[in-house]
Rosetta silent file (secondary structure, phi, psi, omega in degrees, C-alpha in Angstrom):
SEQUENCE: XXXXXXXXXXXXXXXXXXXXXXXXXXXXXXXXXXXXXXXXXXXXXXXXXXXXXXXXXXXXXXXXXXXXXXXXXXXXXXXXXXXXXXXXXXXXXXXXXXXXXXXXXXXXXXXXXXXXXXXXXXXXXXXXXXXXXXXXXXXXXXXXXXXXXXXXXXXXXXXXXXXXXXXXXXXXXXXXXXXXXXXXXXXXXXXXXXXXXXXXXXXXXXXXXXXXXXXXXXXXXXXXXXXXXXXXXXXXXXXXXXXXXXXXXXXXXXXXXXXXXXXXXXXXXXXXXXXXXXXXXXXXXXXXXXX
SCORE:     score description
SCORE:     0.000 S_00000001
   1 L     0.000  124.933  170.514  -13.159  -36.927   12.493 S_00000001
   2 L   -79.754  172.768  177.022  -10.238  -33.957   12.500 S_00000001
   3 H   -52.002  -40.174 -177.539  -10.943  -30.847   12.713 S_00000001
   4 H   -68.076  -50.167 -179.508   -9.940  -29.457    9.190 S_00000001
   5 H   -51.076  -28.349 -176.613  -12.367  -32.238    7.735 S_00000001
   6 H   -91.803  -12.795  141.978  -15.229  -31.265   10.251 S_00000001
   7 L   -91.438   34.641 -167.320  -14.511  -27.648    8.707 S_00000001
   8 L   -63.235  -19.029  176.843  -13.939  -28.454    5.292 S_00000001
   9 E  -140.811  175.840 -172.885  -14.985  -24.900    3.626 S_00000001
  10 E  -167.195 -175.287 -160.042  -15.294  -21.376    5.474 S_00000001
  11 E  -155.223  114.530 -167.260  -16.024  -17.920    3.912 S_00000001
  12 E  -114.141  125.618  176.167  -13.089  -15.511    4.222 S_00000001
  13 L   -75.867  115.784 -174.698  -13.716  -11.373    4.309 S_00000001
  14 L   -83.526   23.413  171.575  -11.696  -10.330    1.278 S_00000001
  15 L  -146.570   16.285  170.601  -10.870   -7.154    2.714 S_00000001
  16 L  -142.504  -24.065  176.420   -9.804   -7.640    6.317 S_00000001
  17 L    80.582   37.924  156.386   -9.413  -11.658    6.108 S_00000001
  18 L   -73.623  125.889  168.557  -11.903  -12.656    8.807 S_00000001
  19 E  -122.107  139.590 -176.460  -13.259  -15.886    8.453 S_00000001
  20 E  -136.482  169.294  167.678  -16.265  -17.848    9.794 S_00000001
  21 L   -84.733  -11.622 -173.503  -18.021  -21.143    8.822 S_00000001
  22 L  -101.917  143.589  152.161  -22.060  -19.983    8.772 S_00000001
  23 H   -47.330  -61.395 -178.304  -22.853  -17.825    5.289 S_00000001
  24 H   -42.559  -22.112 -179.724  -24.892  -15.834    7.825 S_00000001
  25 H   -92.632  -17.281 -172.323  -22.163  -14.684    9.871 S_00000001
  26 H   -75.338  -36.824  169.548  -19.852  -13.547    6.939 S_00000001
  27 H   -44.765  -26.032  176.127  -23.296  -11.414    5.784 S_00000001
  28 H   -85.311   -7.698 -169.739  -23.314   -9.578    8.961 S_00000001
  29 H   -86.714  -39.242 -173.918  -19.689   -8.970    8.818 S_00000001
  30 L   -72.171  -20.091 -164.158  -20.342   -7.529    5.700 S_00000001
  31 L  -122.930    9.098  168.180  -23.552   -5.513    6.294 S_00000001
  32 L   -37.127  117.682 -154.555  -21.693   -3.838    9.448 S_00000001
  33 L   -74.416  -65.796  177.032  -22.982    0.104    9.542 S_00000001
  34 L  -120.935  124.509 -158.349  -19.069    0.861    9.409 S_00000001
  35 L   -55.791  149.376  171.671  -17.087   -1.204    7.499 S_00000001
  36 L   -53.237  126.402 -126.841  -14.228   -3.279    8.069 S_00000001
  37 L  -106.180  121.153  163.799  -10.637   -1.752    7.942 S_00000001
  38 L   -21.695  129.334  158.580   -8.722   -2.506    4.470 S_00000001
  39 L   -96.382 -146.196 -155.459   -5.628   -4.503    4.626 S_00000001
  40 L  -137.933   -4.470  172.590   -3.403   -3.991    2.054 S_00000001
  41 L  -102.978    3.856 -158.586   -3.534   -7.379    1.025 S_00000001
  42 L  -104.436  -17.484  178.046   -7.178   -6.836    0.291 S_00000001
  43 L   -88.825   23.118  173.761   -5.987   -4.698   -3.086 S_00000001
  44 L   -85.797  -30.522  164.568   -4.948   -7.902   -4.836 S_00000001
  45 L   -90.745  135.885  164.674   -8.688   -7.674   -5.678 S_00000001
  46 L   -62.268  158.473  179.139  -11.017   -5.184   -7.348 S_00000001
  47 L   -65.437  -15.321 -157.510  -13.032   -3.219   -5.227 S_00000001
  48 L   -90.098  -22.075 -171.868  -16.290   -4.720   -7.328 S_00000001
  49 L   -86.037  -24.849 -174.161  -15.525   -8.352   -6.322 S_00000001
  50 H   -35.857  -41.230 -135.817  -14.928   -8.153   -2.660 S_00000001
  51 H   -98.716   -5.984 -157.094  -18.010   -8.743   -1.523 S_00000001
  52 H   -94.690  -37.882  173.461  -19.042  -11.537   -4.355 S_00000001
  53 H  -109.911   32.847  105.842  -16.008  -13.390   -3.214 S_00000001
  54 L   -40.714  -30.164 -176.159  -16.488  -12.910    0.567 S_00000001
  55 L  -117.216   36.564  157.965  -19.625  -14.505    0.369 S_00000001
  56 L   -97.776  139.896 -162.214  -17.816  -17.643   -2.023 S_00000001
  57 E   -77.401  116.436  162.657  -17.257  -20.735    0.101 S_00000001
  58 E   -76.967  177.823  174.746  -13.293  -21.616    0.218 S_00000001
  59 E  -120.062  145.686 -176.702  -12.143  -25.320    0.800 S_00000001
  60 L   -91.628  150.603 -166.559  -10.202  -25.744    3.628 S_00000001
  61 L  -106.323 -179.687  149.396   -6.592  -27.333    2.916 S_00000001
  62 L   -56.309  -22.278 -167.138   -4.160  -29.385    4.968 S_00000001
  63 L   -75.299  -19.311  172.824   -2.228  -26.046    4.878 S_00000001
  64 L   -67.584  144.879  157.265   -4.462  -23.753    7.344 S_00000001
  65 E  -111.904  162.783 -168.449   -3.643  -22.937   10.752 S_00000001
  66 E  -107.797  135.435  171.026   -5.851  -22.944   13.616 S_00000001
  67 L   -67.650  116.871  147.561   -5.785  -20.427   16.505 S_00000001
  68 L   -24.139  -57.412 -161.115   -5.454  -22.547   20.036 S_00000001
  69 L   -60.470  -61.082 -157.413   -7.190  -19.616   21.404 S_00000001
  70 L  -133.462  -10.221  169.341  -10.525  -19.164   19.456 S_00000001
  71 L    90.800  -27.892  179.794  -10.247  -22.238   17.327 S_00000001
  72 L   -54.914  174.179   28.348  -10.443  -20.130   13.553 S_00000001
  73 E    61.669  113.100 -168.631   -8.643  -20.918   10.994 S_00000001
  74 E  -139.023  154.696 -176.539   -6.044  -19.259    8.515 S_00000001
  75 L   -96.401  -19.686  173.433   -4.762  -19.723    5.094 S_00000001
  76 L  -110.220  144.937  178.650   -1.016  -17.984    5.914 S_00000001
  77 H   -72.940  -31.522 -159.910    1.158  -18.715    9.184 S_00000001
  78 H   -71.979  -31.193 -173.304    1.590  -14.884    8.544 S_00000001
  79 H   -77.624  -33.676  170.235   -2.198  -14.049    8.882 S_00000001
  80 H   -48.424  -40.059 -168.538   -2.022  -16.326   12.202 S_00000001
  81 H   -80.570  -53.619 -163.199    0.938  -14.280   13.739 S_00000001
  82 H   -70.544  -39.513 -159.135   -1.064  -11.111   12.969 S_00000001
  83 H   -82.488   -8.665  158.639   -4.328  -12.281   14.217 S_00000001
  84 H   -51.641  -46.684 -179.273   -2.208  -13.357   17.585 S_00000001
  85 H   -61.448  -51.596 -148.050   -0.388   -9.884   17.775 S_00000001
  86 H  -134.073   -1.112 -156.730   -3.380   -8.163   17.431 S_00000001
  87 L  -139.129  -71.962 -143.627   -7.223   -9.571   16.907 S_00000001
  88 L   -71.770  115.023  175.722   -7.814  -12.744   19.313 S_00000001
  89 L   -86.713   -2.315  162.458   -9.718  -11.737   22.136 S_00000001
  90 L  -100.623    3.546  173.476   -9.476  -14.851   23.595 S_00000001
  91 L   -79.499  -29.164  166.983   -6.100  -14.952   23.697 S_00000001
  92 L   -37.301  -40.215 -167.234   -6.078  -11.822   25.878 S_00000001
  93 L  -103.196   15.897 -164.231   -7.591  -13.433   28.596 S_00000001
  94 L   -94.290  137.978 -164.578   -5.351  -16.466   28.710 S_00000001
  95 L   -62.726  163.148 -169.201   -2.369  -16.018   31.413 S_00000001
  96 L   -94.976    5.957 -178.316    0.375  -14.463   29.701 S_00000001
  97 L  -100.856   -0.656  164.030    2.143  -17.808   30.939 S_00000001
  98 L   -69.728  133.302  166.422    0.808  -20.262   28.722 S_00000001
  99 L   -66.624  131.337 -178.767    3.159  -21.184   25.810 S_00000001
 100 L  -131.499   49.376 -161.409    2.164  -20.852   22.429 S_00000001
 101 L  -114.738    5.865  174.162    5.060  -21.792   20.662 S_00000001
 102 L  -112.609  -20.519  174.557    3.662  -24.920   19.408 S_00000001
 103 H   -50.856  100.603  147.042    0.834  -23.359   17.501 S_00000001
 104 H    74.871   28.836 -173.767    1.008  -24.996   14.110 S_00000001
 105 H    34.231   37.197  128.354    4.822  -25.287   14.728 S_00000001
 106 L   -19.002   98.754  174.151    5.444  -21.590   15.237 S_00000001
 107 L   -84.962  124.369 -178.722    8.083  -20.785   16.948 S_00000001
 108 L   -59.050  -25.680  163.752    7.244  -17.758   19.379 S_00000001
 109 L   -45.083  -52.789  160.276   11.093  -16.616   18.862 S_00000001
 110 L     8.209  -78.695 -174.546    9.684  -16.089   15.689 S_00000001
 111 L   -77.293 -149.957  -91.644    6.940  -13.532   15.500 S_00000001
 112 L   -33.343   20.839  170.120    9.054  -10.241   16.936 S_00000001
 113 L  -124.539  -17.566 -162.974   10.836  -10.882   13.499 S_00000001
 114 L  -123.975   30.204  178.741    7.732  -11.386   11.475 S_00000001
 115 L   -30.679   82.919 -176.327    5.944   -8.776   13.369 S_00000001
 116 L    83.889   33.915 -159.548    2.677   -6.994   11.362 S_00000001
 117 L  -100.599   14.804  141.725    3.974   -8.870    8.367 S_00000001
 118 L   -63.703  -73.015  177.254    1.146   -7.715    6.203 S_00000001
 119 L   -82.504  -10.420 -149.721    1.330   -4.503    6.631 S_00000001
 120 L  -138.710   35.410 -160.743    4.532   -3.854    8.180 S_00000001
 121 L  -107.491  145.590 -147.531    6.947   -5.774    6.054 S_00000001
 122 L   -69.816  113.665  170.951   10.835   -5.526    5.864 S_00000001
 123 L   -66.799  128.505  177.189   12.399   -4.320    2.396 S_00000001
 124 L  -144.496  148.606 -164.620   15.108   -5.802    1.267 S_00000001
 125 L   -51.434  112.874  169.078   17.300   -5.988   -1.839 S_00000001
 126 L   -44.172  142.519  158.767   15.618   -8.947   -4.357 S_00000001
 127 L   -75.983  -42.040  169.331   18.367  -11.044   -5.965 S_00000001
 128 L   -94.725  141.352  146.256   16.736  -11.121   -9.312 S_00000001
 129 L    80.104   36.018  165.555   15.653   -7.830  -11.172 S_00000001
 130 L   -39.200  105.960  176.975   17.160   -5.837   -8.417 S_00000001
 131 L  -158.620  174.681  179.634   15.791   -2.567   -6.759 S_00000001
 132 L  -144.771  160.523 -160.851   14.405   -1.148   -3.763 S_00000001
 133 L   -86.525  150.407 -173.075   11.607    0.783   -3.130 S_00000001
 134 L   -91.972  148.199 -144.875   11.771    4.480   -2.101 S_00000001
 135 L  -101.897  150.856 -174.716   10.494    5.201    1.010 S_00000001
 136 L   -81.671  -23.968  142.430    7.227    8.133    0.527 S_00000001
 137 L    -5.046  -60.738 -178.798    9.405   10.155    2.802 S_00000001
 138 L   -76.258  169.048  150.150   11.752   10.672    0.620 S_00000001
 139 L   -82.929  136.266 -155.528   12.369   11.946   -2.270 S_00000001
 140 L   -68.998  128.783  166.984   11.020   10.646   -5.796 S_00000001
 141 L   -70.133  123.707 -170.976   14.110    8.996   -8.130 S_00000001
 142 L  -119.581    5.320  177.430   14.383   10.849  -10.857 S_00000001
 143 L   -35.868  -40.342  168.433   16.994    9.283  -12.693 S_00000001
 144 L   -66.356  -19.513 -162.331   15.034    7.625  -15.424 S_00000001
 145 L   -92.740  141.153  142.431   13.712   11.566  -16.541 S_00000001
 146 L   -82.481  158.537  177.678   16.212   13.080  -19.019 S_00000001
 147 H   -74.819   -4.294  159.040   16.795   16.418  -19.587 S_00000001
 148 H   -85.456   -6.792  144.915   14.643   17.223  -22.354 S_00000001
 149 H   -54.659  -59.502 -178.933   11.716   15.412  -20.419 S_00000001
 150 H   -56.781  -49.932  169.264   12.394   17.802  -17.576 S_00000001
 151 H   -52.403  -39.597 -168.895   12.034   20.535  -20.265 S_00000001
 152 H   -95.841  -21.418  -23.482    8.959   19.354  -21.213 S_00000001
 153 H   112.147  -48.445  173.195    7.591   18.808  -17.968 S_00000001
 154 H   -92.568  -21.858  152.902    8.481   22.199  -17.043 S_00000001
 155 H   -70.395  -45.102  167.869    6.874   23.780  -19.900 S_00000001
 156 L   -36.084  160.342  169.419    3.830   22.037  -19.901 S_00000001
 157 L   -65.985  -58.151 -168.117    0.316   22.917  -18.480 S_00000001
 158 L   -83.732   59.435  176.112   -0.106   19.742  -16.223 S_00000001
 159 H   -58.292  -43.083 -178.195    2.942   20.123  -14.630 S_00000001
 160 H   -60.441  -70.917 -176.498    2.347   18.493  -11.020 S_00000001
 161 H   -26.841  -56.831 -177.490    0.332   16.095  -12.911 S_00000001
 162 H   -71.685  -32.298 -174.361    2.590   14.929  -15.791 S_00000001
 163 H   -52.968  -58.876  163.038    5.109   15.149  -13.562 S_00000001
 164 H   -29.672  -65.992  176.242    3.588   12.546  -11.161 S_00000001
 165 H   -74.486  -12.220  154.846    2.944   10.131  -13.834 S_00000001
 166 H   -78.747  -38.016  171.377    6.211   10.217  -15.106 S_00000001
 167 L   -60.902   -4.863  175.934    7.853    9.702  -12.074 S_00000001
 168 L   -92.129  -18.307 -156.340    5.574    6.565  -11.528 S_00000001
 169 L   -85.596   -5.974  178.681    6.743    4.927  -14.383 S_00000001
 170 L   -82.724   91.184 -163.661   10.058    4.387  -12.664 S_00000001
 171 H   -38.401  -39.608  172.323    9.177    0.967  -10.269 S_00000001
 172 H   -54.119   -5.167 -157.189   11.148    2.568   -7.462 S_00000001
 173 H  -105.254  -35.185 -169.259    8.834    5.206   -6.909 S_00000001
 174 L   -43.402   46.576 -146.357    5.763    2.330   -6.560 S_00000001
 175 L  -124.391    5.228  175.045    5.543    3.360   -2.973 S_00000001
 176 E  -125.651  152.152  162.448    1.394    4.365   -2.487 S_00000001
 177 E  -140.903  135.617 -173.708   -1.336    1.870   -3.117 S_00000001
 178 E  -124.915  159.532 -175.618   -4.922    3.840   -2.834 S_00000001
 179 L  -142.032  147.891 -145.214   -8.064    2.531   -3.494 S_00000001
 180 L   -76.003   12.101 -169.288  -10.418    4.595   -6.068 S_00000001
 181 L   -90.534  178.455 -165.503  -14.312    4.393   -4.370 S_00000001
 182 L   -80.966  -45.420 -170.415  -15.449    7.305   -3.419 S_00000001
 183 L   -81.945  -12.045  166.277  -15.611    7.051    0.575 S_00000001
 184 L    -6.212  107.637 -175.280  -12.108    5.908    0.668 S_00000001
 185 L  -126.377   20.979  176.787  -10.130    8.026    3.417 S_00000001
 186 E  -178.362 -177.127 -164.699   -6.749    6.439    3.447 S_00000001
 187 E  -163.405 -168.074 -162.941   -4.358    4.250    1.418 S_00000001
 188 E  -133.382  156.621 -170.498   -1.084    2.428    2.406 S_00000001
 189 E  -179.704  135.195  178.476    2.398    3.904    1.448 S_00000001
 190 E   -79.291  131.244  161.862    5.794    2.480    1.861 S_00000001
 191 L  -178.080  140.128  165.215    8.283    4.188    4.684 S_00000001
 192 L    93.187   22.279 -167.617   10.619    3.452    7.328 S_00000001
 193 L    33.703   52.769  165.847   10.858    0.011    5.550 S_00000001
 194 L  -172.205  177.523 -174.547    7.296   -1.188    5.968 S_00000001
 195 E  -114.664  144.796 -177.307    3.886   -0.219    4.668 S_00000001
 196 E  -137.243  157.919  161.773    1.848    1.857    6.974 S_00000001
 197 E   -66.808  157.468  173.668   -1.894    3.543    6.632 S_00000001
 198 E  -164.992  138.005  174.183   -1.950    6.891    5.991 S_00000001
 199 E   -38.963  150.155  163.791   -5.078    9.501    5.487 S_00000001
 200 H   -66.403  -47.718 -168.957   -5.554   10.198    1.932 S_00000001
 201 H   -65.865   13.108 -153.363   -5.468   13.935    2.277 S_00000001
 202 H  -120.561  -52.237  151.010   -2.265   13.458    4.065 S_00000001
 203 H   -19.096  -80.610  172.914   -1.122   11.290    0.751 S_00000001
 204 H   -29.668  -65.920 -172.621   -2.289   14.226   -1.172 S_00000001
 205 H   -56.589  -73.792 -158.998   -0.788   17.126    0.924 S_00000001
 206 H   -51.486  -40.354 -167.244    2.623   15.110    0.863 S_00000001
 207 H   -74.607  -14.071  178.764    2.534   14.523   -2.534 S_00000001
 208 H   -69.249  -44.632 -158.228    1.912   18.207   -3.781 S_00000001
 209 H   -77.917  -42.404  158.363    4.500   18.964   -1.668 S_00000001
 210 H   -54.105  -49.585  167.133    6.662   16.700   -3.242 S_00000001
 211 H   -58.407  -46.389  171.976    6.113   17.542   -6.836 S_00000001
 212 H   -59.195  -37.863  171.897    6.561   21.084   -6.180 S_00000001
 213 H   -56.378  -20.926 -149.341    9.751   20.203   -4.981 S_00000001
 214 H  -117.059  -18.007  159.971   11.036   17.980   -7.493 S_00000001
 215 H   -52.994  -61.180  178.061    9.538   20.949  -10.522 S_00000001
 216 H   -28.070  -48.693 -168.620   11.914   23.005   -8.556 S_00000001
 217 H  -101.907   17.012  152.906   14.770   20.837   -8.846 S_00000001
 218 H  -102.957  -28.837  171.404   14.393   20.320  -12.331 S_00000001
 219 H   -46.600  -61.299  140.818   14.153   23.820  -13.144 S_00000001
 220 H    19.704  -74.697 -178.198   17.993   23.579  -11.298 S_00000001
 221 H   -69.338  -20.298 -169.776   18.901   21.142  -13.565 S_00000001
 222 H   -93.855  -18.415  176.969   17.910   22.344  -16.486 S_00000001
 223 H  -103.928  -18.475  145.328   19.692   25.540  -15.901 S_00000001
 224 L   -72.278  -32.364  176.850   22.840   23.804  -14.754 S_00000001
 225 L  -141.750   72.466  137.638   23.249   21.773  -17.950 S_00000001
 226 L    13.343  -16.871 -140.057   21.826   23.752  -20.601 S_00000001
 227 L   -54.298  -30.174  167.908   22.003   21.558  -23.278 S_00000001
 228 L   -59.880  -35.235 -100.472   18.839   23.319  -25.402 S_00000001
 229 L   -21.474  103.504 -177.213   19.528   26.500  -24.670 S_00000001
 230 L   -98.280  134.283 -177.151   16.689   27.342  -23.150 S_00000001
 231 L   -77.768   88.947 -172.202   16.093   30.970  -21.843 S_00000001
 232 L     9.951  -46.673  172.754   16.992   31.872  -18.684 S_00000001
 233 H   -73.160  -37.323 -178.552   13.723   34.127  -18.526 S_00000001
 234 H   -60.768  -49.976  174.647   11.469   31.592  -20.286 S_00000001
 235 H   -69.818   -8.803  169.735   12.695   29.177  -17.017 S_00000001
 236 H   -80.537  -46.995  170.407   12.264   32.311  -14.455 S_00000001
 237 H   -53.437  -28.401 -161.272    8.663   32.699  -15.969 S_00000001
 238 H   -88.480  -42.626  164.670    7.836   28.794  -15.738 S_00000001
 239 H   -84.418  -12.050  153.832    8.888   28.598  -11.915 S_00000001
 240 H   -49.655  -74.113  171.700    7.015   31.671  -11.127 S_00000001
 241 H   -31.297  -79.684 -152.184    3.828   29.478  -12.388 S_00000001
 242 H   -70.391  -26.602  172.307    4.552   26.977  -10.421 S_00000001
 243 H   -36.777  -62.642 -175.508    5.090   28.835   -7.026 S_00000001
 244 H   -32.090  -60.167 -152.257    1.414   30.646   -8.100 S_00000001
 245 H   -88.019    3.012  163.922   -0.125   27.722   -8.625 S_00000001
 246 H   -74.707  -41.540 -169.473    1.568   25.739   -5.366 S_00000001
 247 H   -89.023  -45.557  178.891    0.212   28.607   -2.947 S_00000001
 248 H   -54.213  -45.783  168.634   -3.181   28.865   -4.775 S_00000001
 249 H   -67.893  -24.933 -162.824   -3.616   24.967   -4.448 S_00000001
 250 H   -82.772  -20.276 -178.586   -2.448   25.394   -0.740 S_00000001
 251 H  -109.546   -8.777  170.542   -5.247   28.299   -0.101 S_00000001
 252 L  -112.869  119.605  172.845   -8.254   26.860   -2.167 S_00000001
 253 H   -51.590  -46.473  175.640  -10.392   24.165   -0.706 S_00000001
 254 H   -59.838  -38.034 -171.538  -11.884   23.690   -4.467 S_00000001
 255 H   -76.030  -54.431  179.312   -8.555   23.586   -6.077 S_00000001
 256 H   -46.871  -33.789 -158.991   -7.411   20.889   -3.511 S_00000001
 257 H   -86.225  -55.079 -168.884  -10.692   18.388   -3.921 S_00000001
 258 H   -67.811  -27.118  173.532   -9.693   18.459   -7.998 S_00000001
 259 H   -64.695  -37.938 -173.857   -6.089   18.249   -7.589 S_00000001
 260 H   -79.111  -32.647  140.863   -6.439   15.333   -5.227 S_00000001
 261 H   -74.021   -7.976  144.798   -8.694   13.669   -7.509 S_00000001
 262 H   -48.530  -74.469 -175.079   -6.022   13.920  -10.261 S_00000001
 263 H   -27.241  -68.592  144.334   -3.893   12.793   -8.041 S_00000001
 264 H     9.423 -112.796 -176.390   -5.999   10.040   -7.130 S_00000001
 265 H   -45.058  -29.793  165.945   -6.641    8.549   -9.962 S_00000001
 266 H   -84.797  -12.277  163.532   -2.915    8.656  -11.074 S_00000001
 267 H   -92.852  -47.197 -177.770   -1.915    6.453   -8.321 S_00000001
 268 H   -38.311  -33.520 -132.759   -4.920    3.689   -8.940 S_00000001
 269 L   -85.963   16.403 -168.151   -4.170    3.700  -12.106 S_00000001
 270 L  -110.975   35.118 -153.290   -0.198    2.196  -11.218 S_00000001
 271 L   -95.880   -3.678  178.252   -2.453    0.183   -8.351 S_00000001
 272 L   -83.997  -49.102 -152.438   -1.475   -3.354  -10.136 S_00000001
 273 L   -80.669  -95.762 -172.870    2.125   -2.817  -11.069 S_00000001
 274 L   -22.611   -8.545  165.918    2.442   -1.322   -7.284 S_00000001
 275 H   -84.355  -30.544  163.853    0.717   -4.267   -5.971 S_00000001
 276 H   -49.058  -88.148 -165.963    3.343   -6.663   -7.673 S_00000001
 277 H   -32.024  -61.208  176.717    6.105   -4.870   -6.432 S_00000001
 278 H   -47.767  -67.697 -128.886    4.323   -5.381   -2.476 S_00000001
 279 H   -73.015  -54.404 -171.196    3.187   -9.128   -3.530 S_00000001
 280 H   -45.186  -74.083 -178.572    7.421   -9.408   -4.772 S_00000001
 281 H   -41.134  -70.195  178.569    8.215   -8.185   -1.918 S_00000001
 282 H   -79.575  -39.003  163.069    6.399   -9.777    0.875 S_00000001
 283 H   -35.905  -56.434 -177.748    6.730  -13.617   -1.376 S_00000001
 284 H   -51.097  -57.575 -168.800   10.793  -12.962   -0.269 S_00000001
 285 H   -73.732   -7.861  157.922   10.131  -11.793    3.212 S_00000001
 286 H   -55.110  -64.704  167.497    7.757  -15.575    3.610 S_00000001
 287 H   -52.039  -36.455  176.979   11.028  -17.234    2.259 S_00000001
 288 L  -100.667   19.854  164.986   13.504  -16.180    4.138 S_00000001
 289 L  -116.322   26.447  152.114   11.314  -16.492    7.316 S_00000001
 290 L    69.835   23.499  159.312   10.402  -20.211    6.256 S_00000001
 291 L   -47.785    0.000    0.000    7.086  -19.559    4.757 S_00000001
């Protein structure tokens, strides 16, 4: 009997993508006092399903690979490379002079190119529907905003706010994916050309920081090209507000917990279309590395 046949189903952790063969062992993985850390491939799913389809039995294909090392099982050569890089402890203890360059026809030249390629994966221009993603570093493309948006936007009450979700609706910008339960403490955001974790409040801080920046530079714009004529005091009064209410979010602990659940809540709610864009993304970088 082979092996995949003598393993024909297993039960894969939808949110870190461990997999074992007993139902009992994925429950303990599951009932772990602190839980297992999110990938980013784990947001292809609602948070409500994980655990109902963690403990559903997959079928195993011809297409899984097998570790040498510990013997599991994988449904992507990509999840294989990662759990090599960075999870097999029995690989650790193996001479660093054994070859592994046959696993599953792997080439070991290989992985340094496909390196983290969950979480870590290389942007590059698409051929169809071309664009590229902005790094959260940066600054938000604002290109898509016109100037009587920017007017509006600068008048408004919910400026950071409105601001945000306009500036989302523009795909380049897709660059946080966060996920809404309440102990949540970190999310994934594109920079440096790869997706990395990053604290939520950190998310938060940066993003505040950003918005304030980007009010700023539409006030700028709007007072470089005029086209409304709007008055030069009514725009001195409107970026006064926003300084106030920039240092007043920056000095209240209270102010911070609601803005950052606004915040929040305005990235889940782009947490699909931003998952496409990764899912887009990392489908290419399989293909040209012979996925």
């Amino acid at each position: 009997m082979d092996e995949l046949s003598e393993y024909s189903s297993f039960y894969e952790c939808k949110r870190c993508f461990y997999n074992c063969y007993p139902k009992s062992d994925m429950i303990k993985h599951l009932n772990k006092k602190i839980l297992c850390t999110r990938t980013i491939d784990s947001f292809n799913y609602k948070e409500e399903d994980l655990i109902k389809l963690s403990l559903t039995r997959s079928k195993n294909n011809l297409l899984k690979k097998k570790c040498e090392y510990c013997s599991q099982f994988f449904s992507h050569k990509s999840n294989l490379v990662r759990h090599l890089k960075k999870y097999c402890k029995k690989k650790d203890i193996v001479s660093s002079e054994d070859n592994i360059s046959n696993v599953n026809n792997i080439n070991i030249n290989n992985i340094n190119n496909i390196n983290n390629i969950n979480n870590n994966i290389n942007i590059t221009n698409v051929t169809n529907n071309i664009f590229i993603i902005k790094p959260f570093d940066e600054e938000w493309d604002d290109t898509k905003i016109d100037n009587k948006s920017k007017i509006l936007l600068l008048l408004g009450d919910s400026k950071f706010t409105s601001t945000l979700e306009n500036l989302l609706e523009n795909e380049v910008n897709l660059n946080v994916i966060l996920d809404n339960s309440k102990d949540a403490n970190s999310g994934f955001v594109f920079k440096e050309n790869r997706y990395e974790s990053m604290n939520l409040n950190n998310i938060i801080e940066k993003s505040m920081e950003k918005l304030y920046n980007k009010l700023k530079k539409f006030r700028k714009d709007i007072n470089e090209n005029n086209e409304f004529d709007i008055k030069k005091n009514s725009l001195d009064i409107e970026e006064k507000i926003i300084d106030e209410k920039y240092q007043k979010y920056k000095l209240d602990k209270n102010i911070q917990l609601n803005v950052g659940s606004f915040i929040k809540d305005i990235y889940y709610k782009k947490k699909d279309e931003t998952m496409r864009v990764y899912n887009d993304f990392k489908n290419l970088q399989n293909s040209e590395n012979g996925y």
